[in-house]
C-alpha positions as CSV (number, residue, x, y, z in Angstrom):
1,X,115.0,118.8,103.7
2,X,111.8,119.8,102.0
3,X,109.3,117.1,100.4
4,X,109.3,118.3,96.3
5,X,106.0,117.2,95.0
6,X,107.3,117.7,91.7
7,X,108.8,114.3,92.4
8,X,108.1,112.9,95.3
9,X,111.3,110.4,95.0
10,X,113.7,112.9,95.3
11,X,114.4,112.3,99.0
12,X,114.2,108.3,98.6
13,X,117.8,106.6,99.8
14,X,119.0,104.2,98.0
15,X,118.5,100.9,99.5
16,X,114.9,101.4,100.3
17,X,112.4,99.9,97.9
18,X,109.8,102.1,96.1
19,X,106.4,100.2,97.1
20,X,108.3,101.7,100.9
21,X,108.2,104.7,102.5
22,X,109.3,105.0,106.1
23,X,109.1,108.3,107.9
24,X,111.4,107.4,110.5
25,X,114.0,105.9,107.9
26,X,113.5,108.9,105.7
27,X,114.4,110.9,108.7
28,X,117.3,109.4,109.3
29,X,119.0,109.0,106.2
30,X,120.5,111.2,104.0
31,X,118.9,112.1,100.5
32,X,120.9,111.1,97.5
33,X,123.0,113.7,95.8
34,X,122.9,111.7,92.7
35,X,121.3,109.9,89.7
36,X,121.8,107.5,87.2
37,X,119.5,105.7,84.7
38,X,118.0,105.9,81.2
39,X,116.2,109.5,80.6
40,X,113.5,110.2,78.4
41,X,113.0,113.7,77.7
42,X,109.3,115.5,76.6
43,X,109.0,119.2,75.4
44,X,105.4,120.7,74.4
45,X,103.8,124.2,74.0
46,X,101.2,125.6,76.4
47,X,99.4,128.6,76.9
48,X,99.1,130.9,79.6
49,X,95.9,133.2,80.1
50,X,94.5,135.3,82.9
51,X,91.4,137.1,83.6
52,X,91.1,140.1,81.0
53,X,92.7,143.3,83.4
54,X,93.8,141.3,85.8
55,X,97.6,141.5,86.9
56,X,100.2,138.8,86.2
57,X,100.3,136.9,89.8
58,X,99.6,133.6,90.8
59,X,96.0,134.2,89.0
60,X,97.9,132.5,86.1
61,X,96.3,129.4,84.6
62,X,98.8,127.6,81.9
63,X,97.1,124.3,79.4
64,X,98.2,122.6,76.4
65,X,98.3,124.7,73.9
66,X,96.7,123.4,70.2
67,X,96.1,125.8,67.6
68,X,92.7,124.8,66.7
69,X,91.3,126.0,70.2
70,X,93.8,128.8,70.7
71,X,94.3,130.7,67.9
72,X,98.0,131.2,65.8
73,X,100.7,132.1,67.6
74,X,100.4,135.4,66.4
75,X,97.1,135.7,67.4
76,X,98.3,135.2,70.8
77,X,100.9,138.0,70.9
78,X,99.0,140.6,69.9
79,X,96.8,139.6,73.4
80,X,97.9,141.5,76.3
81,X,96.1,138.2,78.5
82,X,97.7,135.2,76.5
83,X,100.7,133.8,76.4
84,X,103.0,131.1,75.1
85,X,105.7,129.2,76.6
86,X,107.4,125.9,76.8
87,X,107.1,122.7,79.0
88,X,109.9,119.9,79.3
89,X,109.3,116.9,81.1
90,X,112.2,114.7,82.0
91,X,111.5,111.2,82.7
92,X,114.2,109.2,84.5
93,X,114.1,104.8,85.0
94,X,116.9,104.7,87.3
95,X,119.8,101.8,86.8
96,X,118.3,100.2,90.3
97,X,115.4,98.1,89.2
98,X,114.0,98.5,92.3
99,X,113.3,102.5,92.5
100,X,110.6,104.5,91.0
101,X,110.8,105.8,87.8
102,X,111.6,109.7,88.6
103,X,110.3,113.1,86.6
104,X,110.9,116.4,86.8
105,X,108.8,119.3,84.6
106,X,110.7,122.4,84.0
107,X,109.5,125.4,82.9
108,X,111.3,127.5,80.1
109,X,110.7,130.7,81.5
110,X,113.3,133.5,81.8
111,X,111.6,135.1,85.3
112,X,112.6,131.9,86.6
113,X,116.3,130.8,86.6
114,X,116.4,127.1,86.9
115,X,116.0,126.1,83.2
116,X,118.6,129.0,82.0
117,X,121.0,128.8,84.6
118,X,121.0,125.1,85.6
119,X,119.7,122.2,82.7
120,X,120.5,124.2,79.5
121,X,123.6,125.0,80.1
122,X,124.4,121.2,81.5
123,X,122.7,119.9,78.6
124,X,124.7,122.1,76.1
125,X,128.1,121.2,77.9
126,X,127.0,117.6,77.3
127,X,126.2,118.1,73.5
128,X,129.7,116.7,71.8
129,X,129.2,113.5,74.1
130,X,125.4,113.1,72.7
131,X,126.9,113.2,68.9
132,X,129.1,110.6,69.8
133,X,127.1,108.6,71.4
134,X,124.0,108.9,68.9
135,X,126.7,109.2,66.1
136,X,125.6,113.2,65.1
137,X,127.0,115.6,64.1
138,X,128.8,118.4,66.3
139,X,126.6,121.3,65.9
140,X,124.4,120.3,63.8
141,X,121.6,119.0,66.0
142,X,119.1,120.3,68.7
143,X,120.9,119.6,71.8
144,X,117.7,119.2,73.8
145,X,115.7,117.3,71.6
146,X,118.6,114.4,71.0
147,X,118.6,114.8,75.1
148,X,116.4,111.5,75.2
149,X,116.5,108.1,75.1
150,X,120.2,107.9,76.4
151,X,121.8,106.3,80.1
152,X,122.6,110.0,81.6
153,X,123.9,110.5,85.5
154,X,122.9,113.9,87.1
155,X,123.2,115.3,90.6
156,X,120.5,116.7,92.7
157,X,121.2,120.7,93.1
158,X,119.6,123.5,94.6
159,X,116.9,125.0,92.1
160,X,117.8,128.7,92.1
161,X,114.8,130.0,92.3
162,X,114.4,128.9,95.6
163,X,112.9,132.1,98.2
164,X,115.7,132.2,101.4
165,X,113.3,129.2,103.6
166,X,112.8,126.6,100.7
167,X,115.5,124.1,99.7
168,X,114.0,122.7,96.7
169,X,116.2,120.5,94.6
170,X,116.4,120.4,91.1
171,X,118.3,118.1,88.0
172,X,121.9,119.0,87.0
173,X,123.1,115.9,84.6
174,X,126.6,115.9,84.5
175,X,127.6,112.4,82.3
176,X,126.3,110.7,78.9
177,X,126.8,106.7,78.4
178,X,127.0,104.9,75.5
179,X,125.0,101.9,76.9
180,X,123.0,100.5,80.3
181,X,126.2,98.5,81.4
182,X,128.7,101.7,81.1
183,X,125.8,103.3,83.5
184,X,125.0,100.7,85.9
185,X,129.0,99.8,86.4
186,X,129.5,104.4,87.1
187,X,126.3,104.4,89.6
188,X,128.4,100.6,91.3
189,X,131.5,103.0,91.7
190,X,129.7,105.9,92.8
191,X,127.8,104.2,95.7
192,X,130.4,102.1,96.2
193,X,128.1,99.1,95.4
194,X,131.4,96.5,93.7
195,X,130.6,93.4,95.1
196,X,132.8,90.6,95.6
197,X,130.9,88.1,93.3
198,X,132.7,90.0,90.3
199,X,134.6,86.8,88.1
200,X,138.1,87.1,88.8
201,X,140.9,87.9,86.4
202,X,141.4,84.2,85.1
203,X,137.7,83.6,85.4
204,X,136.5,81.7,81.4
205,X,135.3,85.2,79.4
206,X,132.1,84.8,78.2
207,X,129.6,88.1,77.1
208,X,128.8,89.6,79.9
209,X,125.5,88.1,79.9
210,X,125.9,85.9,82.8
211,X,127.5,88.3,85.1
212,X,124.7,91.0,84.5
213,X,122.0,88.3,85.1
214,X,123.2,87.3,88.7
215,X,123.8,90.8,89.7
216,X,119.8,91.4,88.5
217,X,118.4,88.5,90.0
218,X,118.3,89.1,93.4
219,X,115.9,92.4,92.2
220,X,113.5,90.0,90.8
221,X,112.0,89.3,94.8
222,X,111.5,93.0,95.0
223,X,109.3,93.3,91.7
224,X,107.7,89.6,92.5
225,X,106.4,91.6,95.4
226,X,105.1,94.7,93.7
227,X,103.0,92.1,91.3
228,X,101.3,91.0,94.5
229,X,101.1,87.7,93.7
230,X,100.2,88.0,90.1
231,X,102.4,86.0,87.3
232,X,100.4,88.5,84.8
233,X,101.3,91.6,86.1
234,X,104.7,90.2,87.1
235,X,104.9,89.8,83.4
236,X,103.8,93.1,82.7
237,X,106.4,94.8,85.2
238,X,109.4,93.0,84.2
239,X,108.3,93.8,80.3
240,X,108.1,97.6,81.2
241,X,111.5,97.8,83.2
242,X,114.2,98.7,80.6
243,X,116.8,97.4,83.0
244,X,115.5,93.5,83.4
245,X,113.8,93.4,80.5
246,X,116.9,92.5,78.3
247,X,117.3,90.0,80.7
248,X,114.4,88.4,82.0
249,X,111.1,87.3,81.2
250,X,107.9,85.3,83.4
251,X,109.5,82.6,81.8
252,X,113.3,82.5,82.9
253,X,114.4,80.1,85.5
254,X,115.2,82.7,88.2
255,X,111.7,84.2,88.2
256,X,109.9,81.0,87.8
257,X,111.6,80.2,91.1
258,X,111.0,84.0,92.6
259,X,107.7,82.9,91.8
260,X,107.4,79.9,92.9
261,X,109.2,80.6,96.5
């Protein structure tokens, strides 16, 4: 297993907590094959440029690209030294609470495979379940740019531009969801997380509410923790987690006790 820099949570198991990285434990356990969470998804221009003469090799320098300071994009073809191409950044708040947000910047670059050959085409296979859940229309949308702000599961695969000795791992989403709950309960059955605290069959109905809030709370310690201490920032970290958010604030009864343990 090779440590991607490019997001250095990749490798991360499950059941170990973000603020804790173990060498021995990340030896020992096997890297998750899969993901599932609320994905945010960021595409921009940038230009690429190289010593006048020089040939293309890893001389390469890329930045944002803005007009202004650049020139048209026509300008830019008619260089022999300039380029443009595309970056997308995908941002990923996974359904545990207690993990990392996770990113991964792709390049859209036809020398290199992993955009063309891996997350368009799983994107595009996902388009009809986007329209439905975003309520568009089949066809008549940008696939990629309605690829945001939607609970998505993926699998880890093997980018395939990886040389013969690297193992790098790239995104492969493979499932849309129409809401946080129809995530979180497909990441339970996948890891085999279904607890027994589920209310039984005859149990009184009520929303859901409930239910969601005592299977959250015992994630509230682990954030408690990453606020050091600090009923501001615990404020601030539960306000910025789109998973307890809906559910929690400083001032609900299980973190004033989290806090006051």
């Amino acid at each position: 297993m090779t440590f991607n820099p490019d997001n250095p949570n990749e490798h991360l198991d499950l059941d170990i907590g973000p603020s804790v990285y173990d060498p021995y434990d990340e030896a020992m356990h096997d890297p998750p094959s899969r993901f599932f969470g609320l994905l945010k998804t960021f595409a921009w221009a940038v230009i690429g440029s190289r010593p006048a003469g020089m040939p293309w090799k890893g001389n390469t320098t890329f930045e944002d690209y803005v007009e202004e300071l650049h020139g048209t994009r026509d300008e830019i073809d008619k260089e022999e030294d300039r380029f443009l191409s595309t970056n997308i950044e995908f941002s990923l708040t996974p359904t545990d609470p207690t993990r990392k947000v996770m990113t991964r910047k792709v390049s859209v670059n036809k020398k290199q495979k992993e955009f063309y050959h891996v997350v368009r085409p799983a994107i595009q296979a996902l388009a009809d379940r986007v329209a439905e859940v975003k309520n568009l229309v089949p066809g008549q949308f940008n696939p990629l740019k309605e690829f945001t702000d939607i609970w998505v599961a993926g699998e880890f695969v093997p980018n395939p531009d990886n040389k013969p000795d690297e193992n790098w791992k790239t995104w492969k989403f493979t499932r849309v969801f129409a809401s946080q709950e129809e995530c979180a309960a497909a990441a339970n059955e996948a890891y085999n997380r279904d607890s027994d605290d589920e209310p039984a069959d005859d149990a009184e109905p009520d929303n859901g509410q409930d239910v969601d809030r005592a299977k959250l709370a015992p994630f509230l310690e682990v954030i408690w923790k990453q606020a050091g201490g600090d009923s501001a920032k615990m404020a601030e970290l539960l306000a910025d987690n789109p998973v307890l958010s809906p559910y929690f604030t400083v001032d609900s009864p299980e973190v004033l006790a989290v806090m006051g343990s």
